[in-house]
VOKOL-673504 format. One record per atom (N, C-alpha, C): residue number from 1; x, y, z. Coordinates in Angstrom, 1 decimal, always signed. Layout:
BEGIN
 seq     xx     yy     zz
 NUM      X      Y      Z
...
***
This chain:
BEGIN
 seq     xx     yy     zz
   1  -17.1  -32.3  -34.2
   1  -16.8  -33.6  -34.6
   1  -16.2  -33.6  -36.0
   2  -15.3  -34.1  -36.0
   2  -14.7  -34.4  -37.5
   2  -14.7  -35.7  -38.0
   3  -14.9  -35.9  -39.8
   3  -14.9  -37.7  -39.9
   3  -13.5  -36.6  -41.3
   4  -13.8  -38.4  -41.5
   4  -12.0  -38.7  -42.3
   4  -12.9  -39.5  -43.5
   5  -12.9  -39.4  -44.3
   5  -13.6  -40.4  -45.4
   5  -12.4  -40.9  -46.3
   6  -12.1  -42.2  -46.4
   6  -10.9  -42.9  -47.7
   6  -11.6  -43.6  -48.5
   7  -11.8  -43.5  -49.8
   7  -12.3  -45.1  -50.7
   7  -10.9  -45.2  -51.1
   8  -11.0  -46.6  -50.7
   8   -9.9  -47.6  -51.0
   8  -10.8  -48.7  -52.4
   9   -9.8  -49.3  -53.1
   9  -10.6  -50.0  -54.5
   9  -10.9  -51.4  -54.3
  10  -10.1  -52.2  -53.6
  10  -11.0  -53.3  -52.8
  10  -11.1  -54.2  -51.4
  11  -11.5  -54.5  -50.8
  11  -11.4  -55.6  -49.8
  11  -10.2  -55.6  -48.9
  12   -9.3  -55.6  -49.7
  12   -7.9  -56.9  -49.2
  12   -7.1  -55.2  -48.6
  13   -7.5  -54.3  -49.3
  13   -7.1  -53.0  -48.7
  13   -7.5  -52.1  -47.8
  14   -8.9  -52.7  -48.0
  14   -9.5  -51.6  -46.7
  14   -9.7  -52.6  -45.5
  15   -8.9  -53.6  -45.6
  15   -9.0  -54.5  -44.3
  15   -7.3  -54.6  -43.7
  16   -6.5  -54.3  -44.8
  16   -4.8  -54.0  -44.4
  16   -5.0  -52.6  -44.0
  17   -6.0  -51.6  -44.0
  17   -6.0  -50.2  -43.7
  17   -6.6  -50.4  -42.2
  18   -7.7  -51.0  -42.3
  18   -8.6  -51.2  -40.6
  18   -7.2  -51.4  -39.9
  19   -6.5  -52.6  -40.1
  19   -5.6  -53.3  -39.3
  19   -4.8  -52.5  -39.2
  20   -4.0  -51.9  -40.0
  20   -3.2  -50.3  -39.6
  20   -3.3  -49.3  -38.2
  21   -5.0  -49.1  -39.1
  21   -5.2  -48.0  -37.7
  21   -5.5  -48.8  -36.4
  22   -5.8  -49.9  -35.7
  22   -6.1  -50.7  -34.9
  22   -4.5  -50.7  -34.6
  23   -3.7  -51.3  -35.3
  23   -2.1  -51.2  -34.9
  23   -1.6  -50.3  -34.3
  24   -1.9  -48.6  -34.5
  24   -1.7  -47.9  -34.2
  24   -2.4  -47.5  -33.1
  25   -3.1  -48.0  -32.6
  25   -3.9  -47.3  -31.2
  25   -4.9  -46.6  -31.3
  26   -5.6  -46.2  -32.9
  26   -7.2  -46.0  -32.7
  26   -8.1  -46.8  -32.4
  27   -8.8  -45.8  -31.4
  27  -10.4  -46.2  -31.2
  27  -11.1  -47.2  -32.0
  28  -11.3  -48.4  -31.7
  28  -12.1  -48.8  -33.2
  28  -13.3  -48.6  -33.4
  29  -13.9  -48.3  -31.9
  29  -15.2  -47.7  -32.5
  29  -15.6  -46.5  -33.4
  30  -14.4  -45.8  -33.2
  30  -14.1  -44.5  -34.2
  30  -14.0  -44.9  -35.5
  31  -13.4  -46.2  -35.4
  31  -13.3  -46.4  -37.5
  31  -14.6  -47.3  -38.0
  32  -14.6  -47.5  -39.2
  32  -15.5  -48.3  -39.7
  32  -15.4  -48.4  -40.9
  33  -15.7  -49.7  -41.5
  33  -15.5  -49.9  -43.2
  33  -17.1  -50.2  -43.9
  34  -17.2  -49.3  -44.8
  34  -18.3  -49.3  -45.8
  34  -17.9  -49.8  -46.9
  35  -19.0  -50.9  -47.2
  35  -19.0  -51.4  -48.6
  35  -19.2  -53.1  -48.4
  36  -19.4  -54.2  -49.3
  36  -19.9  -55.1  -49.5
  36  -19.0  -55.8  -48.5
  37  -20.0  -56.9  -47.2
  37  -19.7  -57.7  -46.3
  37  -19.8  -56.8  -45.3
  38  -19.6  -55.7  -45.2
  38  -19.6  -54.5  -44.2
  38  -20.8  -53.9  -44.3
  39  -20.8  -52.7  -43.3
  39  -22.0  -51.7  -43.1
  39  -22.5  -50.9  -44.5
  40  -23.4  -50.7  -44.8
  40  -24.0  -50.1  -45.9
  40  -23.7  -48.7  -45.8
  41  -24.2  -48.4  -47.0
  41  -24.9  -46.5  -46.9
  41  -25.4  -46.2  -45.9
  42  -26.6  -46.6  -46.1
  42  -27.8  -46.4  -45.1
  42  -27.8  -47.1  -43.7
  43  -26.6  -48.2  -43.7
  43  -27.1  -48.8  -42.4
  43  -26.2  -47.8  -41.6
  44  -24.9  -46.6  -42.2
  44  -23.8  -45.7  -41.5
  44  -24.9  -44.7  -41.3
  45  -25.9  -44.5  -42.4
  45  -26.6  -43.0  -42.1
  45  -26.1  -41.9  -43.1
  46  -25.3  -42.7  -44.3
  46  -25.0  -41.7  -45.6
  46  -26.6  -40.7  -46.1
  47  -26.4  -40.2  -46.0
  47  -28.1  -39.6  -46.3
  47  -27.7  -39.8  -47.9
  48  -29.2  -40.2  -48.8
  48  -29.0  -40.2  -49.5
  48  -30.2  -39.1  -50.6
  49  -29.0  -38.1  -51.2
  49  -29.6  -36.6  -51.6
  49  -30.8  -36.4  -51.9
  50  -31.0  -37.7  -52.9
  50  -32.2  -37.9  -54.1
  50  -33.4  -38.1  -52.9
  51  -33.4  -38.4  -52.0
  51  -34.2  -38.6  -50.5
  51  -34.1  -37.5  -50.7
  52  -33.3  -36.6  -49.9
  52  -33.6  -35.4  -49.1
  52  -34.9  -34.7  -50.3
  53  -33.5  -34.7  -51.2
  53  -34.4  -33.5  -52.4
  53  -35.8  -33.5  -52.5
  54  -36.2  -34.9  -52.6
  54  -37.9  -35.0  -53.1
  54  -38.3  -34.7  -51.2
  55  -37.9  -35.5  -50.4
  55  -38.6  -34.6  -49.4
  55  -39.1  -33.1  -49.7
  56  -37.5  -32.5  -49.5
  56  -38.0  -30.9  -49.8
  56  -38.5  -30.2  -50.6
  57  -39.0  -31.3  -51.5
  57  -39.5  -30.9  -53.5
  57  -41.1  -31.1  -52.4
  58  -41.6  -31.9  -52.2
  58  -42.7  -32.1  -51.6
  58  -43.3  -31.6  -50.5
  59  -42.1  -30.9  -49.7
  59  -43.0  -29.8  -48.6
  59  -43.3  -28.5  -48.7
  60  -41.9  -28.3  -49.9
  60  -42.3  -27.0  -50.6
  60  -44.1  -26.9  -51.4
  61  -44.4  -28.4  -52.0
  61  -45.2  -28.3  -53.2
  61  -46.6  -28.1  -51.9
  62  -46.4  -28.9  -50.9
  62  -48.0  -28.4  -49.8
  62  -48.3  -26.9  -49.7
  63  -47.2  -25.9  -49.6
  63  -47.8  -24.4  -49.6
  63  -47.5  -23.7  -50.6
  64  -46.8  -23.9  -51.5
  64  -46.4  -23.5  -53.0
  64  -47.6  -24.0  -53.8
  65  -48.2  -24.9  -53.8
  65  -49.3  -25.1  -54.9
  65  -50.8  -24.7  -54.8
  66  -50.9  -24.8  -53.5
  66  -52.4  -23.8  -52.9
  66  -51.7  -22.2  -53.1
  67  -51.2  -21.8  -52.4
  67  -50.7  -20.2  -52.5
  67  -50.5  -20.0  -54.2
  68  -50.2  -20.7  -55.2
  68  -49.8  -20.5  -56.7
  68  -51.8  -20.1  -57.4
  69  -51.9  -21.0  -56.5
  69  -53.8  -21.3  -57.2
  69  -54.6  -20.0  -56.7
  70  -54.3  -19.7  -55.5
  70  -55.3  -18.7  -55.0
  70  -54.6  -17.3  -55.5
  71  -53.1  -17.4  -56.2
  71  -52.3  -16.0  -56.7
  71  -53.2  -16.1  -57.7
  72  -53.1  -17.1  -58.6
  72  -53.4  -17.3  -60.1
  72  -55.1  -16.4  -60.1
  73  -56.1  -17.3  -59.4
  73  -57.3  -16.5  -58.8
  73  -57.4  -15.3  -58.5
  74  -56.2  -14.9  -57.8
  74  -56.8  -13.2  -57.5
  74  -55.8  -13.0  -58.6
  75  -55.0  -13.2  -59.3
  75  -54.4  -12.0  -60.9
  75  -55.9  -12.1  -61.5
  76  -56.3  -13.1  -61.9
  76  -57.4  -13.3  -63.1
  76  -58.5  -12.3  -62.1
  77  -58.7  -12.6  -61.4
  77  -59.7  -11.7  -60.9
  77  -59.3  -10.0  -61.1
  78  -58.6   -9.8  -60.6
  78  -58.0   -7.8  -60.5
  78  -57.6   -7.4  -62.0
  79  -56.9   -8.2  -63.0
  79  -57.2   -8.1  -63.8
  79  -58.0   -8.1  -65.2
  80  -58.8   -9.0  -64.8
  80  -60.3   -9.4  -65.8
  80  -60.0   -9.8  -67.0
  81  -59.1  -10.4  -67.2
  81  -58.1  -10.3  -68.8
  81  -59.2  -12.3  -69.1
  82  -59.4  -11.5  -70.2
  82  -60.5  -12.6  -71.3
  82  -59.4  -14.1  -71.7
  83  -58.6  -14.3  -71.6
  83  -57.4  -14.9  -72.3
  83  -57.9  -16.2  -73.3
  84  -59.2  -16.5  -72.1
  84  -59.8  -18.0  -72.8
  84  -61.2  -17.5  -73.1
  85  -61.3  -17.4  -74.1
  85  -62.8  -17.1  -74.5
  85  -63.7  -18.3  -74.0
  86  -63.7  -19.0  -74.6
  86  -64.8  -20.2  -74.7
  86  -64.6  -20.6  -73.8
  87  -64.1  -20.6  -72.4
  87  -64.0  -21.4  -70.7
  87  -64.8  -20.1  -70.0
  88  -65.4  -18.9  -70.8
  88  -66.4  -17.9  -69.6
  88  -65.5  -17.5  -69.1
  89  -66.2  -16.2  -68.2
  89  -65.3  -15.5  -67.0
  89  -64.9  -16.4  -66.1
  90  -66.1  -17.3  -65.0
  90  -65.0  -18.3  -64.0
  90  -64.3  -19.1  -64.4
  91  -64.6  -19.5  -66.1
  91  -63.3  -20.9  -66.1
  91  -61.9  -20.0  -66.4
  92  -62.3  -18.4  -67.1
  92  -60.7  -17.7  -66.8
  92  -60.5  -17.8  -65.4
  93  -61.2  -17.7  -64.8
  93  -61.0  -18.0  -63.2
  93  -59.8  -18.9  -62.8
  94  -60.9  -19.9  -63.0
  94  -60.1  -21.2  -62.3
  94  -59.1  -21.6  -63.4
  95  -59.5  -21.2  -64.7
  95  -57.7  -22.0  -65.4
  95  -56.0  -20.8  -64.8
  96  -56.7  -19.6  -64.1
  96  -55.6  -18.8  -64.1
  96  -55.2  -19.4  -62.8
  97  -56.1  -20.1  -61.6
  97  -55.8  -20.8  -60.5
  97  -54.9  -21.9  -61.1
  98  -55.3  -22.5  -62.0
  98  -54.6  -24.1  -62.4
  98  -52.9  -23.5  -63.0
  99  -53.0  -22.2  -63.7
  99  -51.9  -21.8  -64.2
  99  -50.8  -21.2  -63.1
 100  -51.8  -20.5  -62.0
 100  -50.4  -20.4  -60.5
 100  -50.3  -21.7  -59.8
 101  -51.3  -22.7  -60.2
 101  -50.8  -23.9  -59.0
 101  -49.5  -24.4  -60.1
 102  -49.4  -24.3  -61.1
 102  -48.3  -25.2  -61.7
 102  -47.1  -24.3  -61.3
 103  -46.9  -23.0  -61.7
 103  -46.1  -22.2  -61.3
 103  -45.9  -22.3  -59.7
 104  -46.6  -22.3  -59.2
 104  -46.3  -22.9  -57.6
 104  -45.4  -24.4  -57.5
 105  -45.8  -25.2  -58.4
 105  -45.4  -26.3  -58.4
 105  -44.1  -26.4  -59.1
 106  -43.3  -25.8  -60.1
 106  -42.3  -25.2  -60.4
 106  -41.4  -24.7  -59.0
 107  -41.9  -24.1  -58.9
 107  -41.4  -22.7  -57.4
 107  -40.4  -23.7  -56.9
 108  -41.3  -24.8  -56.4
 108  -41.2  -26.1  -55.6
 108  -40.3  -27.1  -55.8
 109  -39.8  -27.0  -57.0
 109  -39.2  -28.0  -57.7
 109  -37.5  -26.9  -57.3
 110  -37.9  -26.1  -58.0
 110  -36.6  -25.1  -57.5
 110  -36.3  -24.8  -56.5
 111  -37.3  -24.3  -56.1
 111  -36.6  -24.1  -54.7
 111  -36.4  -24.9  -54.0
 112  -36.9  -26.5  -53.7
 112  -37.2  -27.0  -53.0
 112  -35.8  -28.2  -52.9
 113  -34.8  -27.5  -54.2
 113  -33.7  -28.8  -54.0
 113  -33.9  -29.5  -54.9
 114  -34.6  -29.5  -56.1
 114  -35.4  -30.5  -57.0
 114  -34.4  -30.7  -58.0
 115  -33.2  -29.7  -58.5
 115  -32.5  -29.5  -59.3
 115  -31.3  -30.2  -59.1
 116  -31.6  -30.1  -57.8
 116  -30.2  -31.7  -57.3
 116  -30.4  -32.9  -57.3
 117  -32.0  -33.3  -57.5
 117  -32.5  -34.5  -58.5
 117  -31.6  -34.7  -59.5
 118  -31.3  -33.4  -60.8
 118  -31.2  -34.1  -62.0
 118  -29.8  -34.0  -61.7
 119  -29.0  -33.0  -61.2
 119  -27.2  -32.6  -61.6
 119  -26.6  -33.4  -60.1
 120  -27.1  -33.8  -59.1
 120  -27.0  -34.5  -58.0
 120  -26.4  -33.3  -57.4
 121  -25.9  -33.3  -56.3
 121  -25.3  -32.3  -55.2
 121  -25.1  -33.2  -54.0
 122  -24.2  -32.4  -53.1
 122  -23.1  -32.8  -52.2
 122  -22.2  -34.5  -52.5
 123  -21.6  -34.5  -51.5
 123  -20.1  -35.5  -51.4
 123  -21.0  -36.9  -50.9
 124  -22.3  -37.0  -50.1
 124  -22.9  -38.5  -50.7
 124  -23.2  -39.2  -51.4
 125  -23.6  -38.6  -52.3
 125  -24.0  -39.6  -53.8
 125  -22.5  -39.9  -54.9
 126  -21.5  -39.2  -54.8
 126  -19.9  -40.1  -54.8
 126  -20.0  -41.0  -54.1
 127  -19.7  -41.0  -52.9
 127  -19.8  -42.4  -52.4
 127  -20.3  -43.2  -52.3
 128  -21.6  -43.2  -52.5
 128  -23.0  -44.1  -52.7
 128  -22.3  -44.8  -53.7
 129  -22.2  -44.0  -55.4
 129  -21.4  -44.3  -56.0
 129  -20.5  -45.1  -56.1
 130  -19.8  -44.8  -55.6
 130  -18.0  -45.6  -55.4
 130  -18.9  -47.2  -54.5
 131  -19.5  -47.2  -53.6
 131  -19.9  -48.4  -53.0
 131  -20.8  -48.9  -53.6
 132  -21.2  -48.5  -54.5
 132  -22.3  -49.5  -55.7
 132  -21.3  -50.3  -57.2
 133  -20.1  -49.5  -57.2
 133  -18.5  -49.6  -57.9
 133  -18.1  -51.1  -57.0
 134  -18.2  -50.9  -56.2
 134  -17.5  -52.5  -55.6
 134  -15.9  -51.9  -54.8
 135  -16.1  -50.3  -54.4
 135  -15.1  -49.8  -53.8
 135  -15.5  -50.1  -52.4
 136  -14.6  -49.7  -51.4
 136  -15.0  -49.8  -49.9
 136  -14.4  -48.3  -49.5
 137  -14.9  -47.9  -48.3
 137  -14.6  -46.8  -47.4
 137  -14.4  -47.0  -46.3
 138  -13.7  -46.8  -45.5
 138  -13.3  -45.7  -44.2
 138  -13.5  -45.2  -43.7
 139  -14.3  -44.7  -43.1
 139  -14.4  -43.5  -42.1
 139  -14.1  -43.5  -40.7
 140  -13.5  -42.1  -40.6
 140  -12.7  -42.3  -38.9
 140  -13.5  -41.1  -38.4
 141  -14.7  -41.4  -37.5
 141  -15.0  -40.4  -36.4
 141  -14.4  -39.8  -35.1
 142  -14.2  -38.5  -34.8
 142  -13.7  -37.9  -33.8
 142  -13.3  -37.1  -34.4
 143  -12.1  -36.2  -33.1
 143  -11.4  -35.5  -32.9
 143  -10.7  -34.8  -34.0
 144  -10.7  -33.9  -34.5
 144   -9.8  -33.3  -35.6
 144   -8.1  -34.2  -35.5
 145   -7.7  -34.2  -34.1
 145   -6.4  -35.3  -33.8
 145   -6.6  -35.9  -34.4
 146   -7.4  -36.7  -34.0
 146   -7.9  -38.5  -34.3
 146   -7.7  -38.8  -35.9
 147   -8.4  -37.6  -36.3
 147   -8.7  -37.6  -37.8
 147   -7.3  -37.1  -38.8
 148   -6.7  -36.3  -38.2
 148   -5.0  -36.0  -38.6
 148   -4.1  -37.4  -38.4
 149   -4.2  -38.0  -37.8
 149   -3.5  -39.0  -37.2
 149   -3.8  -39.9  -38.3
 150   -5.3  -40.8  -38.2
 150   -5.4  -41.7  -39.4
 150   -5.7  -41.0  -40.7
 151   -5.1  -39.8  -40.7
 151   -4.7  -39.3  -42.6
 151   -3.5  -39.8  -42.9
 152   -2.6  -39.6  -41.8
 152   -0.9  -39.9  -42.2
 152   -1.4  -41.8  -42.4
 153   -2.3  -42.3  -41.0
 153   -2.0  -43.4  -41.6
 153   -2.2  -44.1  -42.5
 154   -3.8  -43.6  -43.6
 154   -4.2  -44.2  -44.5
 154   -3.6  -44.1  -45.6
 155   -3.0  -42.5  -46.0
 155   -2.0  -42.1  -47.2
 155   -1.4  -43.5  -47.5
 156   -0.7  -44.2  -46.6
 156   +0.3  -45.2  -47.1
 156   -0.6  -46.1  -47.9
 157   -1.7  -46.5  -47.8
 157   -2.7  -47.2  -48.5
 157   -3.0  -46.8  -50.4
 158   -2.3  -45.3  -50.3
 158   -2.7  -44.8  -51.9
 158   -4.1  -45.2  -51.9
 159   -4.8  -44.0  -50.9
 159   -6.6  -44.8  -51.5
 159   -6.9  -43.6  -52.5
 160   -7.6  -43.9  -53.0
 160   -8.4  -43.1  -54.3
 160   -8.7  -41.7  -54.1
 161   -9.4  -41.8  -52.9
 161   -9.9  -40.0  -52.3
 161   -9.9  -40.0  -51.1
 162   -9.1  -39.1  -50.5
 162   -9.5  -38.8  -48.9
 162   -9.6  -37.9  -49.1
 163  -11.0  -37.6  -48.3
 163  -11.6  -36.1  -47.5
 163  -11.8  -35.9  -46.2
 164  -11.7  -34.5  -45.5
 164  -12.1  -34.6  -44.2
 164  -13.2  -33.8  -44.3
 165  -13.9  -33.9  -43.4
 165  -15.1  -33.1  -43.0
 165  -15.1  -32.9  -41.6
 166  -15.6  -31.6  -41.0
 166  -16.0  -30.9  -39.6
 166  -17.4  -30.5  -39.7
 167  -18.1  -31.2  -38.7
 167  -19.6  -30.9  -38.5
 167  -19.5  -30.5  -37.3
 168  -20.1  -29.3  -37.3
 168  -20.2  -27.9  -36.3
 168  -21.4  -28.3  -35.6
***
């Protein structure tokens, strides 16, 4: 399956672009316009990153922060290191558990996609973007054809960005 993504900059354009490809004999259920009066982000299914990320910030942190606490517990254990005087042997204990659950909780943040929280990552959060801008989009589902066909047609539109994408 291949889509076709255009931001066009307003209205009056991405509705002379619909009418184009309709003119020409695309599918219309193949095309569709994002942006205000039209389908949303979320009502197309743009996934939105900052979602995903904290999902996977948060499933990482369910076995990343127990496994960080019970590491932290057996280092302070195997190696008996005094670090905190005045918390006794088990509060070195349990503060060396509190010191792997954070590091676990770290782990989690990294690995887990958390870093695309702050610097954003992939080609959705542009366009979220661009349609919170008061831009509108395009997109043509199908066929690699389908999708070669309405590139020649949208070019004449001079829209801002066209991309294609192939989802395998």
């Amino acid at each position: 399956m291949s889509y076709l993504v255009a931001v066009l900059s307003d209205r009056i354009q991405a509705e002379a672009a619909y009418s184009a490809l309709e003119k020409e004999g695309l599918p219309m259920d193949k095309v569709t316009i994002l942006g205000r009066g039209y389908k949303s982000a979320d009502e197309f299914g743009l996934i939105d990153p900052n979602q995903q990320a904290l999902k996977q910030v948060k499933l990482m942190a369910t076995w990343l922060v127990p496994f960080g606490f019970v590491a932290g517990v057996g280092f302070s254990l195997s190696t008996n290191l005094n670090t905190f005087a005045w918390a006794g042997e088990i509060g070195n204990h349990v503060i060396g558990g509190i010191l792997g659950a954070g590091s676990g909780l770290l782990g989690s943040i990294f690995a887990g996609g958390g870093t695309g929280l702050l610097v954003g990552g992939g080609d959705a959060l542009p366009y979220r973007n661009r349609l919170n801008a008061g831009k509108y989009l395009i997109v043509v589902k199908g066929s690699e054809t389908l999708t070669r066909q309405a590139t020649s047609i949208l070019r004449q539109f001079e829209p801002e960005n066209i991309q294609g994408y192939v989802q395998e």
